[in-house]
Backbone as JSON, one array per atom type, in Angstrom:
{
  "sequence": "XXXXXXXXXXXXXXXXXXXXXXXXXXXXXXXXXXXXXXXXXXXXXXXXXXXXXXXXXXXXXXXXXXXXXXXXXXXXXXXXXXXXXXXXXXXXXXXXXXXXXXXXXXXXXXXXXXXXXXXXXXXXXXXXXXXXXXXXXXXXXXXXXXXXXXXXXXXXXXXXXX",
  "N": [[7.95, 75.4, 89.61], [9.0, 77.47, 89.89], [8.69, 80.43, 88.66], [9.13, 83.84, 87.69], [6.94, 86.72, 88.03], [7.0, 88.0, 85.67], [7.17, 86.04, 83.9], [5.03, 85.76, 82.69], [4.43, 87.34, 80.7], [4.15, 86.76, 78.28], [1.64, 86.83, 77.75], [0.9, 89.7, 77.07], [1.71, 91.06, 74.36], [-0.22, 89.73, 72.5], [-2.46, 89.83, 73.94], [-2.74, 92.87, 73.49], [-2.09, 92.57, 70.82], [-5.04, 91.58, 69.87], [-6.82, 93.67, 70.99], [-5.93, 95.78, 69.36], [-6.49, 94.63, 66.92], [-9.07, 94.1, 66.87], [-10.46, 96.47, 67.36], [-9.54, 97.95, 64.93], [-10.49, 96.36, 62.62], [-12.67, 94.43, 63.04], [-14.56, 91.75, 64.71], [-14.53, 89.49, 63.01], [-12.07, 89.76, 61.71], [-10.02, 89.58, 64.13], [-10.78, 86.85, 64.74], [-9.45, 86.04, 61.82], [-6.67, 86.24, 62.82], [-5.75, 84.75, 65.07], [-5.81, 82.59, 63.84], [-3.61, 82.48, 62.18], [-1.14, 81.61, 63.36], [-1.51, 78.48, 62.57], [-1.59, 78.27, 60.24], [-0.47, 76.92, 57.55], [0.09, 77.17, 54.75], [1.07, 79.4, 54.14], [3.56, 79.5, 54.2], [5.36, 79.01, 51.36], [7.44, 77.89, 50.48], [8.1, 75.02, 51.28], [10.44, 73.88, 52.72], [11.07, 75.53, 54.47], [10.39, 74.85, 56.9], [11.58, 72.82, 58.21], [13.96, 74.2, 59.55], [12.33, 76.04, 61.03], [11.2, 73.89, 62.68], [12.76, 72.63, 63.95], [15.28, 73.84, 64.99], [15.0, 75.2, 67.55], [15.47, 72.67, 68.88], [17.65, 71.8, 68.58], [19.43, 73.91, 68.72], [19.19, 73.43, 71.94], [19.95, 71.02, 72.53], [22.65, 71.06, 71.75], [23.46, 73.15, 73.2], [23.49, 71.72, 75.73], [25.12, 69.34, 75.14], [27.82, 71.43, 75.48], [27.87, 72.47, 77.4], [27.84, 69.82, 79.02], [30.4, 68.82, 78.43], [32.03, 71.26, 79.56], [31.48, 70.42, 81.65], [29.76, 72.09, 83.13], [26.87, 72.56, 85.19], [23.75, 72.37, 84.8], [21.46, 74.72, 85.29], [17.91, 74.26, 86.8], [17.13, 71.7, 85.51], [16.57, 69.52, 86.52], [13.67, 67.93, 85.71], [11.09, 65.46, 85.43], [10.96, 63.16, 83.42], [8.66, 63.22, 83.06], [7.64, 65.56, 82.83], [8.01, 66.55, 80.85], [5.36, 66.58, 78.35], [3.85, 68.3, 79.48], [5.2, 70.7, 79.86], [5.97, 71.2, 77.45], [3.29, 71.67, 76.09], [2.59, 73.93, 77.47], [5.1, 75.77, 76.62], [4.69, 76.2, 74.07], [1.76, 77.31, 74.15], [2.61, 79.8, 74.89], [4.26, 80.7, 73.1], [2.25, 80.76, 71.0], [1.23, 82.92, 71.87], [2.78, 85.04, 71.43], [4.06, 84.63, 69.23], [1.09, 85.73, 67.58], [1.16, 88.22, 68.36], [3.55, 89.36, 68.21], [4.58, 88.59, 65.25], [2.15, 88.22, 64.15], [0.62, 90.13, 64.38], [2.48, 93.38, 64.59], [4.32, 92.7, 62.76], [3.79, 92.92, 59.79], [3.15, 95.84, 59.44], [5.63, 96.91, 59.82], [7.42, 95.49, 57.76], [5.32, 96.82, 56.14], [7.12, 99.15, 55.63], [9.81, 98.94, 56.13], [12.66, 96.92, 55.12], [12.98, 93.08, 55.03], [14.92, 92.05, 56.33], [15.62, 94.6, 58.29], [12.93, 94.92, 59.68], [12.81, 92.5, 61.03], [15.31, 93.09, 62.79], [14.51, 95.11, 64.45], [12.01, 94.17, 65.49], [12.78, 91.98, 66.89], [14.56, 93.22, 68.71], [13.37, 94.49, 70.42], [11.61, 92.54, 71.13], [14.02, 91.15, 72.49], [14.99, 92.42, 74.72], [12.44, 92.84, 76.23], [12.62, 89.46, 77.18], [14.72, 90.33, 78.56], [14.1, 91.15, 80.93], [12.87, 88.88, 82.63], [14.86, 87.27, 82.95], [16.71, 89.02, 84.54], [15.03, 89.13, 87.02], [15.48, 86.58, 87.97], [18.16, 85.57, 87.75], [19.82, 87.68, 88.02], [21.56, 91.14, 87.23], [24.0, 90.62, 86.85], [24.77, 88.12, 86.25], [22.74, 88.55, 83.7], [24.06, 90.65, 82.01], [26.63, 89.34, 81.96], [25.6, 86.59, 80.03], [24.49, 88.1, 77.85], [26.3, 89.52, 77.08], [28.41, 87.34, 76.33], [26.38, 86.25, 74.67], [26.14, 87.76, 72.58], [28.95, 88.02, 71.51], [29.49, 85.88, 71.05], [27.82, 84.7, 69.12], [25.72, 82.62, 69.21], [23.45, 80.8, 71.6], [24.34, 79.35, 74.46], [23.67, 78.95, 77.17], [20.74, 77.82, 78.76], [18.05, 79.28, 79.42], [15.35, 81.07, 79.76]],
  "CA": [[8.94, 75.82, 88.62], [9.91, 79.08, 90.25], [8.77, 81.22, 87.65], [8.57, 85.2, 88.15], [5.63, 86.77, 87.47], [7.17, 88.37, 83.91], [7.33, 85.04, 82.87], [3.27, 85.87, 81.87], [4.45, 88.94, 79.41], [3.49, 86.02, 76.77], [-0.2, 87.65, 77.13], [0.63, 91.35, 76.52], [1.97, 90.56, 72.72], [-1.64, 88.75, 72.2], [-3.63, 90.42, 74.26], [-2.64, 94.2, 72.42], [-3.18, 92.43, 69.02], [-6.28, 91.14, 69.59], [-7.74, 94.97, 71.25], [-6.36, 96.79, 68.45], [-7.2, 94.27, 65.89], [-10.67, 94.02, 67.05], [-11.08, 98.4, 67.46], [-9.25, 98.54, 63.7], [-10.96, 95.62, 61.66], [-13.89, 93.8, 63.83], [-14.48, 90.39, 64.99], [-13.53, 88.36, 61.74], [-10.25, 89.93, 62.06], [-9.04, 88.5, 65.08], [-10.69, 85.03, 63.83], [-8.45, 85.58, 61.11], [-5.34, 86.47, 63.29], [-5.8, 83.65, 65.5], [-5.94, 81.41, 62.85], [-2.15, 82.35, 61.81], [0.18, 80.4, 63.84], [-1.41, 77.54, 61.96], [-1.9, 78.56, 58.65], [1.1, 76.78, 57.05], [-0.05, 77.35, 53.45], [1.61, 81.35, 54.24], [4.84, 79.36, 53.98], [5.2, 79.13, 49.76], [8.56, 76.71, 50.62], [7.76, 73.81, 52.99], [11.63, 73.35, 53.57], [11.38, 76.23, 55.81], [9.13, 74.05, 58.08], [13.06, 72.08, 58.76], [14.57, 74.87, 60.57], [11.25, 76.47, 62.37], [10.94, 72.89, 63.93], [14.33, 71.63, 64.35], [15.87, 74.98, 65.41], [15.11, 75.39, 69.29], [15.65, 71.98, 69.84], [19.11, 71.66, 68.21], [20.11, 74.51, 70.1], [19.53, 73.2, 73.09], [21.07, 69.92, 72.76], [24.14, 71.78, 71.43], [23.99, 74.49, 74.9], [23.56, 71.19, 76.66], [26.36, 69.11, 75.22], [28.77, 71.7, 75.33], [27.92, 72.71, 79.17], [28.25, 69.08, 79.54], [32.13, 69.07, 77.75], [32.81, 71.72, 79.81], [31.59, 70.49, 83.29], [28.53, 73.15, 83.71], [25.67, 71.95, 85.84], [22.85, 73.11, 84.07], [20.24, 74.66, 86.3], [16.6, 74.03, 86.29], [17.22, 70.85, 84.29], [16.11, 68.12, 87.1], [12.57, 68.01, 85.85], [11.31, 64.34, 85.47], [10.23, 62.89, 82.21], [6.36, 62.85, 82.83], [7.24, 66.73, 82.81], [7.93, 66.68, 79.12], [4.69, 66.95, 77.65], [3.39, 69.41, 79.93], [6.02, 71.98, 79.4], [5.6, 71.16, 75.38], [1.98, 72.8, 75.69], [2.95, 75.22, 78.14], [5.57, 76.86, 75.98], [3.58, 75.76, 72.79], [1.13, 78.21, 74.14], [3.56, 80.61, 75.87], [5.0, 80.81, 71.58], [1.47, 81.0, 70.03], [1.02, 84.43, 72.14], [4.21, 85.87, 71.11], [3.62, 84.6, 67.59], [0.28, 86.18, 67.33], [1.11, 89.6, 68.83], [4.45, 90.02, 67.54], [4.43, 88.52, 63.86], [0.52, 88.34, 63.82], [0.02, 91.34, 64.55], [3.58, 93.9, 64.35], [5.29, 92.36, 61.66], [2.96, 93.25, 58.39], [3.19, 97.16, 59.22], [7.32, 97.18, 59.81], [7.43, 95.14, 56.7], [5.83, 97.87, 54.96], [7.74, 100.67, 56.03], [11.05, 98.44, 56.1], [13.27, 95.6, 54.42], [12.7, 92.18, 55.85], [16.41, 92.56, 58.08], [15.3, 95.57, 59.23], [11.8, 94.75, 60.39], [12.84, 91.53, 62.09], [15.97, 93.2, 63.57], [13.67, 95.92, 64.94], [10.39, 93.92, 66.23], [13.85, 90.99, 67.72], [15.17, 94.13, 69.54], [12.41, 95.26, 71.08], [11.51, 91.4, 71.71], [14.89, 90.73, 73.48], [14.99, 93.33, 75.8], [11.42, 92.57, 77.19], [12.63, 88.84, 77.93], [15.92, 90.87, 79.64], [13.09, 91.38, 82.3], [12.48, 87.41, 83.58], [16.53, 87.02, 83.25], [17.17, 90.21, 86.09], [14.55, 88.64, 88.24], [15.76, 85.08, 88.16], [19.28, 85.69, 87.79], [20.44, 88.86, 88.47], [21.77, 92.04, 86.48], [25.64, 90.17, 86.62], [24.34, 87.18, 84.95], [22.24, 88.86, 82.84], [24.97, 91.1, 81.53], [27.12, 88.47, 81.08], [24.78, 86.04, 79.2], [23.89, 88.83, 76.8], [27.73, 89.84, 76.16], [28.79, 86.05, 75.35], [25.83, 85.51, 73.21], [26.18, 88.57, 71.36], [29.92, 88.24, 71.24], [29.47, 84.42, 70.03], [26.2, 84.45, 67.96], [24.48, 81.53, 69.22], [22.83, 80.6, 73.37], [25.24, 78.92, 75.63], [22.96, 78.47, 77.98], [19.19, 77.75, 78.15], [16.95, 80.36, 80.11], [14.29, 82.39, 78.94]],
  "C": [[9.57, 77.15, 89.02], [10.2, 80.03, 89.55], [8.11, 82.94, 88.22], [7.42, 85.58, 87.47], [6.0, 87.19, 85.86], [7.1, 87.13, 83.4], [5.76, 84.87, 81.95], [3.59, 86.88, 81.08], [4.05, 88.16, 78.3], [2.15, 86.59, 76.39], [-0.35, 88.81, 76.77], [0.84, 91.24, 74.98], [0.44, 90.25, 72.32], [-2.74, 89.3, 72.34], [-3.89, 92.27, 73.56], [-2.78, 94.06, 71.62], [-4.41, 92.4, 69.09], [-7.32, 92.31, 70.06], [-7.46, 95.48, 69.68], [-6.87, 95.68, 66.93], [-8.81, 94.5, 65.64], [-11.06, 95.79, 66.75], [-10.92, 98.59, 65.85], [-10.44, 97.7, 62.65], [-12.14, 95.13, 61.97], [-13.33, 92.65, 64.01], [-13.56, 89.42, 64.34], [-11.85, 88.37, 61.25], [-9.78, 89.25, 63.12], [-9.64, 87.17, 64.87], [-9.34, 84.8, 62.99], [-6.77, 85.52, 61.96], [-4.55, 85.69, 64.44], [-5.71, 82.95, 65.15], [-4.35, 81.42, 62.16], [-0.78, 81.77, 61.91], [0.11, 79.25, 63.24], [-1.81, 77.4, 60.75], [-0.79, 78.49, 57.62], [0.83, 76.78, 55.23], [0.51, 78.98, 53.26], [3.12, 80.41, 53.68], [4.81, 78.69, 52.4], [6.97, 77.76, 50.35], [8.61, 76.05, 51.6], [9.43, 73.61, 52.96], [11.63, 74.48, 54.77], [10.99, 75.98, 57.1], [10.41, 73.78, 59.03], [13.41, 72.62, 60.36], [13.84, 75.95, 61.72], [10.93, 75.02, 63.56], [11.86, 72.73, 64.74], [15.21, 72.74, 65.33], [16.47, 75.14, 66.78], [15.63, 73.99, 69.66], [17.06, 71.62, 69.57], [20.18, 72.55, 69.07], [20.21, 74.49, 71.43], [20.09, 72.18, 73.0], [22.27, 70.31, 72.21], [24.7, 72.47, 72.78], [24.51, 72.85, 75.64], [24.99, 70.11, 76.76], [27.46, 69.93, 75.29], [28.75, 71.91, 76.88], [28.03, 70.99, 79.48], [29.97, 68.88, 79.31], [32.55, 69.74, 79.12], [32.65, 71.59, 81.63], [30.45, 71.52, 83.65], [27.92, 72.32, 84.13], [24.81, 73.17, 84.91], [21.7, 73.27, 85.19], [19.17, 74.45, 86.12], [16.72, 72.46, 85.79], [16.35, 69.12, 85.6], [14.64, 67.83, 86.89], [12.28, 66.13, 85.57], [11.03, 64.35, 83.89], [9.35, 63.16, 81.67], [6.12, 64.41, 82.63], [7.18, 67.59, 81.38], [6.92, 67.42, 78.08], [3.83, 68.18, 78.23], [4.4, 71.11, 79.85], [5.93, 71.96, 77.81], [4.29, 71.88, 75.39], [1.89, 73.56, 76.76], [3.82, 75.91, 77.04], [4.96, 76.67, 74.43], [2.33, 77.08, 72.95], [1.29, 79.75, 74.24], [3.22, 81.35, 74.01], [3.6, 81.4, 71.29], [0.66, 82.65, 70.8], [1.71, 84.84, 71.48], [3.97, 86.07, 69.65], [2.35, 85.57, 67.03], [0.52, 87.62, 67.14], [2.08, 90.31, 68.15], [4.58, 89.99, 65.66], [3.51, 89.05, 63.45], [0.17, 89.89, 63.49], [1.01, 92.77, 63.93], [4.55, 93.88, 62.94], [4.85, 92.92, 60.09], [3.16, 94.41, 58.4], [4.71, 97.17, 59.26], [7.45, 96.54, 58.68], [7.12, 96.15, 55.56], [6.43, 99.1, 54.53], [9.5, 99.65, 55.68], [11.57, 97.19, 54.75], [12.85, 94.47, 55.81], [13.68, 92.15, 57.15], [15.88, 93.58, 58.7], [14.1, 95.39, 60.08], [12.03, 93.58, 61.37], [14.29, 92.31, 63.2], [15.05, 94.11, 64.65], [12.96, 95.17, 65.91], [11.92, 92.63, 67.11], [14.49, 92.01, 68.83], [14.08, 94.19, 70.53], [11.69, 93.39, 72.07], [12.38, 90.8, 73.02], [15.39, 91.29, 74.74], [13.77, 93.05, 77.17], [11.88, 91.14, 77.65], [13.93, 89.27, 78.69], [15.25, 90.78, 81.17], [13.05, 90.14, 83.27], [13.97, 86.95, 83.61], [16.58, 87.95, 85.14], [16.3, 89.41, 87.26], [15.45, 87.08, 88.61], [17.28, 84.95, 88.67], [20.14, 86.71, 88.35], [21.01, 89.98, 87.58], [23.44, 91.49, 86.1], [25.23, 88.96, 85.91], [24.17, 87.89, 83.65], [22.74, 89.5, 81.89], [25.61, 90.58, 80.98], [26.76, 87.87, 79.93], [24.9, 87.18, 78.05], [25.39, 88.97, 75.75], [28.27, 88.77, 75.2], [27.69, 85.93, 74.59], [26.05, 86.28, 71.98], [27.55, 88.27, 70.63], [29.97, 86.88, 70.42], [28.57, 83.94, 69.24], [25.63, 83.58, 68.06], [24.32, 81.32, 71.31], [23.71, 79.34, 73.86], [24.68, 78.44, 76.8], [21.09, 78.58, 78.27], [17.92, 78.46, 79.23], [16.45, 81.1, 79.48], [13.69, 83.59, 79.67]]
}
């Protein structure tokens, strides 16, 4: 897959919750904080389940029909079929770092210092910058520039790299 090594920053998020959880609270704390990615009784309105499932994958078949419209070759994309379910619990796991470290862990103290916009724009800033890192390697600082300008300038991903 021709992945740079940043493409492992999924374990720093995870692996910094689970030190300072453990130094602040003990053991049964990171039980509990491990136990959060699937603890769907936190969500008080199961419609929000919709657009946490549906979300990523809508947006990519949207990037992908429109780069097809417009004639893009999409790179990366020749993987076979059989590669399906193995990238589903690769980034399935990739997520339940991120999730841990950043929500799990980050999100409860900016919450109580902040409003909900502010704490997610905050801990999303600080998120989108660190994957800026596996863009520059892969792509380059003229991609990466670009990409960032059209998404910001058009509010949704155009094209599908992480």
């Amino acid at each position: 897959m021709d992945l740079p090594l940043s493409s492992f920053a999924f374990l720093a998020p995870i692996t910094a919750a689970l030190i300072l959880v453990r130094k602040k609270e003990g053991a049964s704390a990171v039980r509990e904080l491990l136990k959060r990615p699937f603890d769907h009784d936190r969500i008080r309105q199961k419609i929000w389940l919709v657009p946490n499932i549906l979300i990523m994958p809508a947006v990519v078949a949207v990037s992908g029909a429109v780069m097809a419209l417009l004639g893009l070759e999409a790179k990366g994309t020749s993987s076979s079929f059989l590669a399906i379910p193995v990238l589903f619990v690769v980034f399935f796991i990739a997520g339940i770092g991120e999730e841990v470290g950043w929500t799990g862990c980050s999100l409860d103290p900016l919450l109580a210092r902040w409003s909900a916009l502010t704490a997610a724009t905050v801990l999303g800033s600080v998120w989108a910058m660190l994957h800026h890192i596996p863009w520059i390697q892969v792509h380059g600082v003229t991609w990466t520039v670009g990409y960032s300008c059209l998404r910001s300038r058009r509010g949704s991903s155009w094209s599908g790299s992480t």
